[in-house]
C-alpha positions in Angstrom: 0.0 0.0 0.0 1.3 3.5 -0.5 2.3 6.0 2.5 0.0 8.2 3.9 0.2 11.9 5.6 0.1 11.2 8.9 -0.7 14.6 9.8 -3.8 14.5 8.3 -7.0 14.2 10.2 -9.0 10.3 10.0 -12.7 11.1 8.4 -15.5 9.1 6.7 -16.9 9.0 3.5 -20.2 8.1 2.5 -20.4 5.5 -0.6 -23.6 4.5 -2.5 -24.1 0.3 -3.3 -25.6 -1.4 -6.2 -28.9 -1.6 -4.4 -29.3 2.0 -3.8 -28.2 1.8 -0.4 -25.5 3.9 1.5 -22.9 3.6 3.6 -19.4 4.6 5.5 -15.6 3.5 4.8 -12.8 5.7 6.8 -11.6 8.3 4.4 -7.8 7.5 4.5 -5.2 10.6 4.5 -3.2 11.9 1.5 -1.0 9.5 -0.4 2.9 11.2 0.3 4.2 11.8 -2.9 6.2 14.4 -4.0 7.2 15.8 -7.3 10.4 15.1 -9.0 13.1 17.6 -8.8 14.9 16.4 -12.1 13.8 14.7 -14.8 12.7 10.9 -14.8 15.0 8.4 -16.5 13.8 4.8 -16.4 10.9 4.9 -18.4 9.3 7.5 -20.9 5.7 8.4 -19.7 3.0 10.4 -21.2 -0.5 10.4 -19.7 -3.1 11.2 -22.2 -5.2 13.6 -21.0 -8.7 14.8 -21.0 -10.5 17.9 -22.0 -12.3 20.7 -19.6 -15.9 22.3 -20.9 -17.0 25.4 -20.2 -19.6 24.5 -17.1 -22.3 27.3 -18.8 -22.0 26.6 -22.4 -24.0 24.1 -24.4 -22.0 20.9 -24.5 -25.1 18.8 -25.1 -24.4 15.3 -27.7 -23.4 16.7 -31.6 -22.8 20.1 -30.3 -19.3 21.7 -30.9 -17.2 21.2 -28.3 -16.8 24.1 -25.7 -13.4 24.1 -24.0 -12.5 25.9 -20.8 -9.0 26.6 -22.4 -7.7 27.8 -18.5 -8.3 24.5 -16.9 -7.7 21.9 -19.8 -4.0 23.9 -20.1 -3.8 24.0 -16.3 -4.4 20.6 -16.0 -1.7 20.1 -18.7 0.5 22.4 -16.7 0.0 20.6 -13.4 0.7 16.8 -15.5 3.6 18.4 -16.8 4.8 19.7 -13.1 4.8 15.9 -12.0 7.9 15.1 -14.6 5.2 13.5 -16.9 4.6 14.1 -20.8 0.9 14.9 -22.4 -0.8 13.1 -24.7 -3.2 15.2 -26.6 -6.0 15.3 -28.6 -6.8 11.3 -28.1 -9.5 8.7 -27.6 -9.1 10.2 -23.6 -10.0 13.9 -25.4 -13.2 12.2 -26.4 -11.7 12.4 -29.8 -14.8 10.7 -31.7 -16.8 10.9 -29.1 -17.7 14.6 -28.8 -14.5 16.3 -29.4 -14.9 17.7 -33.2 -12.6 18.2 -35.5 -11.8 22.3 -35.4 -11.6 21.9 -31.2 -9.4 19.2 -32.1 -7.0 21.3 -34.1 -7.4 24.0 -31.6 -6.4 22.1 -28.7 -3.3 20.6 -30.5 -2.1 23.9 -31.2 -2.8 25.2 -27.8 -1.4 22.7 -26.2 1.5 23.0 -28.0 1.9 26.8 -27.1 1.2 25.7 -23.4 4.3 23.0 -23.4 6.4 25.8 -25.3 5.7 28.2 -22.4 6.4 25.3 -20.0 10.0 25.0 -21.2 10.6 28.4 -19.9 8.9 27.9 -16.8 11.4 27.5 -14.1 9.4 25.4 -11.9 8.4 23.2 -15.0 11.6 23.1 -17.7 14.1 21.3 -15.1 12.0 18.2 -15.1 12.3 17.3 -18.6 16.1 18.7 -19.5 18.2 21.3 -20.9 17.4 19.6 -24.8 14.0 19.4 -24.5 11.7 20.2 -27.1 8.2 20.6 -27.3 7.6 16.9 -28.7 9.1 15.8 -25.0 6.3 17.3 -22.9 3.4 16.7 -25.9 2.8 14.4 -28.5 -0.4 14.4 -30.2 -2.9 12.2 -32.3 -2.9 12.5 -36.4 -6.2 10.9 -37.8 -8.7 11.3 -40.5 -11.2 12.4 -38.9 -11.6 15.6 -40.0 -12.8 13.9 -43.0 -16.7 14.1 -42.7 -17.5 11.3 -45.3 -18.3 7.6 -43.9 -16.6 5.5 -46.4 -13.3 6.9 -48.0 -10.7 5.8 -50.9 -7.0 4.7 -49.9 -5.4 7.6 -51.9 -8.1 10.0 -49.4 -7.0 8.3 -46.2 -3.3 9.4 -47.3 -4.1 12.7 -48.0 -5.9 13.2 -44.7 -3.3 11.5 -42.5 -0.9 14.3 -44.3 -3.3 16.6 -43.6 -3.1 16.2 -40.1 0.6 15.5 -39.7 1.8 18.1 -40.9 -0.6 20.7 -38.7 0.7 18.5 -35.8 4.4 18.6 -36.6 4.1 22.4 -37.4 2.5 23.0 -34.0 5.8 21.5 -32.6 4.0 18.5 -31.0 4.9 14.8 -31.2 2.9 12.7 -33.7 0.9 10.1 -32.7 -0.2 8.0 -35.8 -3.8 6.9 -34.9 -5.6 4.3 -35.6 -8.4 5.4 -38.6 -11.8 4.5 -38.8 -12.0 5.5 -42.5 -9.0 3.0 -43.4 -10.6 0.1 -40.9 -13.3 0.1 -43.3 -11.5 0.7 -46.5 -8.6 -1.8 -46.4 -9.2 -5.0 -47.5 -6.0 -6.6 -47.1 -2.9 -6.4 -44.6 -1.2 -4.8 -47.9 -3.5 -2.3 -47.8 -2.5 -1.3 -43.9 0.9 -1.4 -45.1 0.7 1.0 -48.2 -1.0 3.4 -46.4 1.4 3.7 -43.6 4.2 3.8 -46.0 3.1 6.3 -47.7 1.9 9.0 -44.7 5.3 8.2 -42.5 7.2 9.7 -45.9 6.2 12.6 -45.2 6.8 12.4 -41.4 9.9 15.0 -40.0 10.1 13.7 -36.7 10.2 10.2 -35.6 6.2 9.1 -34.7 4.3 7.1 -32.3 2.1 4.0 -34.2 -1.1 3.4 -32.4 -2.9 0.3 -31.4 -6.1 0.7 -30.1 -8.4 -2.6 -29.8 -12.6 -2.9 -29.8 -13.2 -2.3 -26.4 -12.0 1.2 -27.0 -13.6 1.8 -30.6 -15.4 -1.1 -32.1 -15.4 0.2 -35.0 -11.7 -0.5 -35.3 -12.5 -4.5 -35.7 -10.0 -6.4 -38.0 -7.1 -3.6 -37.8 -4.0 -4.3 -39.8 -6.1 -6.8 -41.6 -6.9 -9.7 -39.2 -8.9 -10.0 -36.2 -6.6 -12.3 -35.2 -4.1 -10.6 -32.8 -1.2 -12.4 -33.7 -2.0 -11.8 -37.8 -2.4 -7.9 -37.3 1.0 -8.0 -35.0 2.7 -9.6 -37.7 1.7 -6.5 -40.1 2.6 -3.9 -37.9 5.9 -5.2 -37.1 6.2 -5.0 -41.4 5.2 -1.4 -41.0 8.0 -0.6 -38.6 10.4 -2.6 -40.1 9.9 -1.0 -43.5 12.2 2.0 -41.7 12.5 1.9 -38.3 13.9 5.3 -38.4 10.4 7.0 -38.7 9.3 5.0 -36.0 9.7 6.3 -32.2 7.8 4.1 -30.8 4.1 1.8 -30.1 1.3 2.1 -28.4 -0.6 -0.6 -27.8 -3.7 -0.1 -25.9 -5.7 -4.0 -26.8 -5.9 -5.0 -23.0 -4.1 -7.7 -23.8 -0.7 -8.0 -21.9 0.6 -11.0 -23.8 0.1 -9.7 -27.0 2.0 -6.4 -25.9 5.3 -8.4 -24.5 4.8 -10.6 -27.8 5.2 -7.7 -29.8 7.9 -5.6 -27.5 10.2 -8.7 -27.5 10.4 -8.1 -31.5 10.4 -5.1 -31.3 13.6 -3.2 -33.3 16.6 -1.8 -31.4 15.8 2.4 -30.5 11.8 1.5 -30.8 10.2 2.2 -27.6 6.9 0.3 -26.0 4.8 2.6 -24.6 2.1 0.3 -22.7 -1.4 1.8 -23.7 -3.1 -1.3 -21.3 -4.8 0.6 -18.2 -5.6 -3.2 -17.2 -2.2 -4.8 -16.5 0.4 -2.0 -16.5 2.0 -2.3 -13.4 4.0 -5.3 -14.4 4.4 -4.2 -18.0 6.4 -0.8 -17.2 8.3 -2.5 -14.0 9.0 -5.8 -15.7 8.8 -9.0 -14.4 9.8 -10.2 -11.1 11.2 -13.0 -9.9 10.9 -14.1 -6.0 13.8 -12.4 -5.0 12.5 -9.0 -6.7 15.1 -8.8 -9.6 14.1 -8.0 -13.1 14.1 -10.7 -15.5 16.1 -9.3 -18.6 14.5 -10.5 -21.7 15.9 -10.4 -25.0 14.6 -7.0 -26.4 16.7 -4.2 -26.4 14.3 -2.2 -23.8 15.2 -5.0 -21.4 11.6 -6.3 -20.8 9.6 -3.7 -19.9 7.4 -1.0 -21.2 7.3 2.6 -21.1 3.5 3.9 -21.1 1.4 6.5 -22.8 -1.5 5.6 -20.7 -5.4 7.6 -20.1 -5.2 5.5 -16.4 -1.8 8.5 -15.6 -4.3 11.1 -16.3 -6.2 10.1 -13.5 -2.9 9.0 -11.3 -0.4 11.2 -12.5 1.4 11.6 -9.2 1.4 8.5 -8.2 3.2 7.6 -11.8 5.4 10.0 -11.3 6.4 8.8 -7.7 6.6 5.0 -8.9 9.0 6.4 -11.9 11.0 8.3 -9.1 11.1 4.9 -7.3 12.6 3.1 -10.4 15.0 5.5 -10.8 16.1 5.3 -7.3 16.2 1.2 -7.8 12.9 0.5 -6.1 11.3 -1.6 -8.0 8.9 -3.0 -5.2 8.3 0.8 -4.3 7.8 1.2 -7.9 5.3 -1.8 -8.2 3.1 -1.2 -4.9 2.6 2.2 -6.3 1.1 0.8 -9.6 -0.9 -2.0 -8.2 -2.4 0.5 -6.2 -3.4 2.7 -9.2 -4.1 -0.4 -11.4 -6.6 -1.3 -9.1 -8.3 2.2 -9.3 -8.0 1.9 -13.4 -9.7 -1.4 -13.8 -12.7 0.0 -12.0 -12.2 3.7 -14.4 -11.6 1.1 -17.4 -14.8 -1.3 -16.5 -17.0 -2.3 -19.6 -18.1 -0.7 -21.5 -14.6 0.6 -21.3 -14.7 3.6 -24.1 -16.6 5.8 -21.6 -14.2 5.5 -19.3 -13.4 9.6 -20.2 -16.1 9.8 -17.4 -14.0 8.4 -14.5 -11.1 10.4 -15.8 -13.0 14.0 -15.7 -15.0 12.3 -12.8 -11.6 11.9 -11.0 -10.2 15.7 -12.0 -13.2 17.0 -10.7 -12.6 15.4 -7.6 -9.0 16.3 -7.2 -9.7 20.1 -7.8 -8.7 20.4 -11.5 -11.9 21.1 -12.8 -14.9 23.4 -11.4 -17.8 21.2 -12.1 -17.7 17.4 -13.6 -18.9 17.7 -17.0 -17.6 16.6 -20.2 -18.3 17.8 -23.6 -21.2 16.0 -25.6 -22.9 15.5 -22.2 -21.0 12.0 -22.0 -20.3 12.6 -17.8 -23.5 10.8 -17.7 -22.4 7.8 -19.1 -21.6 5.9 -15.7 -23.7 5.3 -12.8 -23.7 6.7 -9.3 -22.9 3.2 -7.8 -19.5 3.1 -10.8 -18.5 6.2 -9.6 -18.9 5.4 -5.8 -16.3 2.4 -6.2 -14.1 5.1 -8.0 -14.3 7.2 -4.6 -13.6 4.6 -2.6 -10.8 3.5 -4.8 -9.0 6.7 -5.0 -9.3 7.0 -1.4 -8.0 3.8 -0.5 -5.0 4.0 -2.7 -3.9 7.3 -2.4 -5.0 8.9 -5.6 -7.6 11.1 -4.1 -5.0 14.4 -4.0 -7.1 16.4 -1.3 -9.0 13.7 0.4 -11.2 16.1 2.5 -12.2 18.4 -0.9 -13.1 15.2 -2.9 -15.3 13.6 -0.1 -16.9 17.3 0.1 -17.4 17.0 -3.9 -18.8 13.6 -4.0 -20.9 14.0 -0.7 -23.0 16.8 -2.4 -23.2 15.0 -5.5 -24.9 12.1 -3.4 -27.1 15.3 -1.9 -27.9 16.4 -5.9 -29.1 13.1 -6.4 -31.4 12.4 -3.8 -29.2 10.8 -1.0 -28.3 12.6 2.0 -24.6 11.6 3.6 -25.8 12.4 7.1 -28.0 9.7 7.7 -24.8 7.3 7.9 -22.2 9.8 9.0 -23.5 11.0 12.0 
């Protein structure tokens, strides 16, 4: 378990059950992490982070999205401030699910401008190094989705992904090559996959991330690079990045699949990183395995058998990946791994099926921790989990440290119960 604040004073909280019913657990003190004071070494971490809409405007389903621009960048500043990279303008943006193409391009610039200013920020630019570039504290996704049409022709898919990349690159962010609805649907081979990728990382300047994200994310991302067989579709990207492994920086897989991602890291080309996208299992993916006497098995790959991470779970945890990164660095590796359990456990509950609306536990959780003035997200989708869900997401956070301000996120959640009919009182007096 992590260490708690012992100066902090023992209070309840009141939780909500299945069967409508509530109820107390002790309300556990502060988790005791600190931030960094220099820049994290053993593992390259981004969390991709969510967006902030204005609390008045009308961010009802198929409306524009309406950003509050102060706390989406704050909350960017305040990842950043933790030694931790941003991932931008991704699934956790609500990108196809309410995020729309101009905020999209707006936020990638923005948040490009934010990590610029970061690097001059005395407070901020020590934790990532004297060479660091804008592409070190954000990288963001490159898509087709700006591209209303349903069904779209290879040659399209090209030009959009170009499109895209080269906004991204010219905003100074890191490119993260995303998975694309439009060429799901219009390859209809593994050649296919592999032409298309060719021919947009041409164009790339920088190195890019490839992305992996599997059906319980987007099912409408069945069968990506050409089989629905995960082995098959492994077997094509590796093809991809062996075509030049020079445009590649590195893969995020995000199938909640462990195996598959240590089946595919283990072939993985020498200088191409793993960057775990599995909120279900990466605790023992970025630490590596363990033997009984606590030292890490070395495999084969050139990464040494473990994954970095560009992970939605470290939006939500994002100090407590930061101190389990500090903890690796310092050789702690059973520091390093009790800290990640502990969040794991809290992102398998955020993750739960149906796990694509897990944005609502993320801006559920920011809320909580004081990043955000009221929990909303844009297209209305905060309502997309239940007041039981959230409840166990409380009592998670609390009980692994990842509530930031314990007493201001039980006074948040306790007048939500009050909101919605339930009164706190009757089982904390």
């Amino acid at each position: 378990m992590v260490e708690k604040n012992p100066e902090q004073t023992a209070q309840r909280l009141a939780l909500l059950g299945e069967d409508g019913r509530l109820m107390t657990v002790p309300l556990p003190p502060s988790a005791a992490f600190t931030r960094p004071a220099s820049p994290l070494r053993s593992r390259v971490v981004y969390a991709a982070s969510h967006v902030v809409p204005l609390a008045h405007a009308d961010n009802t389903p198929g409306a524009p999205a309406v950003i509050d621009w102060e706390a989406t960048l704050g909350f960017r500043r305040t990842i950043w401030s933790w030694g931790l990279g941003v991932a931008d303008a991704m699934d956790t943006a609500q990108r196809n699910m309410g995020l729309d193409p101009a905020a999209t391009r707006e936020l990638i610039t923005r948040s490009a401008e934010a990590a610029r200013e970061a690097l001059s920020d005395p407070a901020i630019a020590p934790l990532f190094g004297r060479d660091a570039q804008v592409g070190d504290l954000v990288v963001a996704g490159v898509s087709t989705d700006h591209r209303e049409e349903a069904e779209l022709s290879l040659d399209e898919i090209v030009d959009a992904y170009r499109e895209q990349l080269a906004a991204t690159e010219e905003s100074g962010a890191g490119a993260v090559l995303m998975a694309s609805r439009h060429l799901a649907r219009a390859a209809r081979s593994a050649a296919d996959f592999e032409e298309v990728y060719a021919r947009v990382l041409e164009h790339a300047r920088r190195p890019v991330v490839l992305h992996w994200l599997g059906t319980a994310f987007d099912p409408q991302l069945e069968g990506y690079f050409g089989s629905s067989d995960t082995a098959e579709a492994a077997d094509t990207l590796l093809r991809i990045i062996a075509a030049d492994p020079t445009r590649i920086r590195g893969v995020k897989m995000s199938l909640l699949d462990d195996a598959a991602e240590v089946a595919v890291r283990d072939r993985l080309p020498a200088g191409v990183l793993m960057l775990t996208g599995d909120d279900f299992h990466f605790s023992h993916l970025i630490v590596g395995d363990q033997d009984e006497a606590g030292s890490e098995e070395r495999s084969t790959a050139a990464d040494g058998g473990f994954s970095h991470a560009l992970l939605g779970a470290f939006a939500a945890t994002a100090p407590a990946a930061s101190a389990a990164i500090q903890a690796l660095d310092a050789g702690d590796g059973a520091r390093a791994r009790a800290i990640l359990d502990d969040a794991e456990r809290l992102a398998r509950q955020v993750f739960a099926a149906p796990t694509y609306h897990y944005k609502a536990g993320v801006a559920f959780l920011s809320w909580l921790n004081g990043h955000q003035r009221a929990f909303q997200m844009v297209g209305g989708l905060h309502s997309a989990r239940s007041l039981p869900h959230l409840s166990r997401i409380v009592e998670l956070a609390a009980a692994t440290g990842n509530l930031e301000d314990p007493a201001l996120g039980a006074e948040r959640w306790h007048a939500m119960l009050r909101l919605h009919g339930f009164d706190p009182q009757e089982v904390l007096a």
